[in-house]
C-alpha positions in Angstrom: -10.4 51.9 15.1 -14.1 52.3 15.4 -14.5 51.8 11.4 -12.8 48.3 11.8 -14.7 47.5 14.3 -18.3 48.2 12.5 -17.1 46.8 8.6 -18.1 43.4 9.9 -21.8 44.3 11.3 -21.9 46.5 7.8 -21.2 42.8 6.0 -23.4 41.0 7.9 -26.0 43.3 7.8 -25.8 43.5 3.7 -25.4 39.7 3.6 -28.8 39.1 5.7 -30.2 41.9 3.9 -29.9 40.7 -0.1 -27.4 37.7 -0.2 -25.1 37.9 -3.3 -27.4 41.0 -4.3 -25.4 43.1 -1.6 -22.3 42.3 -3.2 -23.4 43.2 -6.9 -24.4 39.6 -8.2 -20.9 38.2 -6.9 -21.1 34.9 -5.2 -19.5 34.4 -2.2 -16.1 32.2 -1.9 -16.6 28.4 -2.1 -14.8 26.1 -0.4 -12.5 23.6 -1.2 -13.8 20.2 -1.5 -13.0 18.1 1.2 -10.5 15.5 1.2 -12.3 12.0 1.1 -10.0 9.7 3.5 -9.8 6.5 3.7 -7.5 3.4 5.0 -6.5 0.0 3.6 -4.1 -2.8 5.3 -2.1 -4.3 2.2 -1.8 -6.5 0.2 -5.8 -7.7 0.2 -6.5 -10.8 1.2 -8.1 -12.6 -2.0 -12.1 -11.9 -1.7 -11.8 -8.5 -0.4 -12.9 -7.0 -2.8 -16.0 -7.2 -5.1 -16.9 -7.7 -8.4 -19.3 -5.5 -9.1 -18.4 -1.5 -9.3 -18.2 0.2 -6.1 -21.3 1.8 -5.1 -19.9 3.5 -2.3 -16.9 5.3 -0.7 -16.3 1.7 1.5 -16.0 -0.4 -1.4 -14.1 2.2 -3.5 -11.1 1.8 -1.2 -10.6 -1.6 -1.3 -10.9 -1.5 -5.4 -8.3 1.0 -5.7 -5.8 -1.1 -3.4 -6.4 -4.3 -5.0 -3.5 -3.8 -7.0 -1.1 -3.3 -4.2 1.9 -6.0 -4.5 4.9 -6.2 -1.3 7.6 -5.1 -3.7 11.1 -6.4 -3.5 13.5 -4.7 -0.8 10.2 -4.3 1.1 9.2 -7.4 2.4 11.9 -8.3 5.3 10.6 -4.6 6.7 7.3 -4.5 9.8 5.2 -1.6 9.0 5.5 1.0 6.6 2.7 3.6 5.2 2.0 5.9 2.6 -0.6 7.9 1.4 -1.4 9.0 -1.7 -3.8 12.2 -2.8 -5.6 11.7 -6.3 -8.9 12.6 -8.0 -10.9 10.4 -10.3 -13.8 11.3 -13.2 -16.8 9.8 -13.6 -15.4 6.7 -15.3 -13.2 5.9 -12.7 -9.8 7.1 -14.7 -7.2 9.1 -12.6 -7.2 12.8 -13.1 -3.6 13.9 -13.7 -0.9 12.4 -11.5 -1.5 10.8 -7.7 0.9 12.6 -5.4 2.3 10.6 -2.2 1.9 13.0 0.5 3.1 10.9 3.1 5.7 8.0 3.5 7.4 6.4 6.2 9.2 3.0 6.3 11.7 1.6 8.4 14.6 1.8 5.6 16.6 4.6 4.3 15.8 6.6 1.0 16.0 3.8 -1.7 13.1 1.6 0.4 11.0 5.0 0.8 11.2 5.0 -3.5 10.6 1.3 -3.3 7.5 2.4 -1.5 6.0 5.4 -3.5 6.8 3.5 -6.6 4.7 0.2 -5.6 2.2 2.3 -4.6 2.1 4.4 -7.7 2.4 1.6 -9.9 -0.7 -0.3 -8.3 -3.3 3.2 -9.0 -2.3 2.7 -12.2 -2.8 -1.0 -12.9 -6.1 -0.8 -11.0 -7.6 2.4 -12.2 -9.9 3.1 -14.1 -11.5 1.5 -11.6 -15.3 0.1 -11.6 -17.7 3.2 -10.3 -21.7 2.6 -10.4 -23.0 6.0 -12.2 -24.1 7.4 -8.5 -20.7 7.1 -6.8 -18.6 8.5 -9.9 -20.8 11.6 -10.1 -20.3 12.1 -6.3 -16.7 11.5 -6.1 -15.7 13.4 -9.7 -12.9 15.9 -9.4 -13.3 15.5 -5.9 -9.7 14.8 -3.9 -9.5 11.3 -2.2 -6.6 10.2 0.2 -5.5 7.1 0.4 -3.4 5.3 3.0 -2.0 2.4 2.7 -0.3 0.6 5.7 2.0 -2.6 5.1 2.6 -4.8 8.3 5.3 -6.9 6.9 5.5 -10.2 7.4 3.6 -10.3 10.9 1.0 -8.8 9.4 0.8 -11.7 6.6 0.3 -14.4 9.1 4.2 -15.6 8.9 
């Protein structure tokens, strides 16, 4: 019991006393990246977005939604909301496939497809998306979560 109890001061002690050296020259574990979050109300109005490449995390969210159409089977429906986890490279293109970690509509299984698919459908048509050289080096192989909520027709103004 008492050698369980002194491994950790033992590590600590060699960590404070060379680094990596205590270990041999191995590097410690790194973390994960963390998750870059972010929400957008669809469909955009027209003029939210820009132009000009996104520059930063606030305009990259916008740019990736922009493609986001109500599909059919979806529109009579309030609220639904799905997020979707993906990764970009430098050049804005998608790395591998978006997965939809999240869904939830007010239908039953053939709206919740309805769902994914629109919102699969519009990462592709709007990727690669516009990145200024700063923000795709930042953001490269990094994960990014992205919600998007749907009021339904309240929402719209109707």
């Amino acid at each position: 019991m008492s050698l369980l109890v002194g491994l950790p001061a033992i590590g600590l002690a060699l960590l404070a006393s060379g680094g990596a050296d205590a270990f041999g020259g191995i590097e410690p574990w790194r973390t994960l990246p963390q998750t870059l979050r972010g929400t957008q109300h669809v469909p955009l109005r027209a003029g939210e977005t820009g132009q000009a490449p996104a520059d930063t995390l606030k305009a990259l969210y916008p740019a990736l939604a922009a493609c986001w159409r109500v599909p059919e089977g979806l529109s009579r429906f309030e609220r639904a909301e799905i997020t979707a986890r993906l990764s970009l490279r430098r050049d804005g293109s998608v790395i591998g496939t978006p997965q939809v970690t999240f869904a939830k509509t007010p239908g039953d299984a053939k709206t919740r497809d309805i769902l994914i698919r629109a919102t699969l459908d519009a990462i592709a048509r709007c990727t690669p998306v516009r990145l200024t050289p700063g923000l795709g080096g930042a953001i490269a192989g990094r994960p990014l979560a992205l919600r998007f909520i749907y009021d339904g027709p309240r929402g719209q103004g109707i």
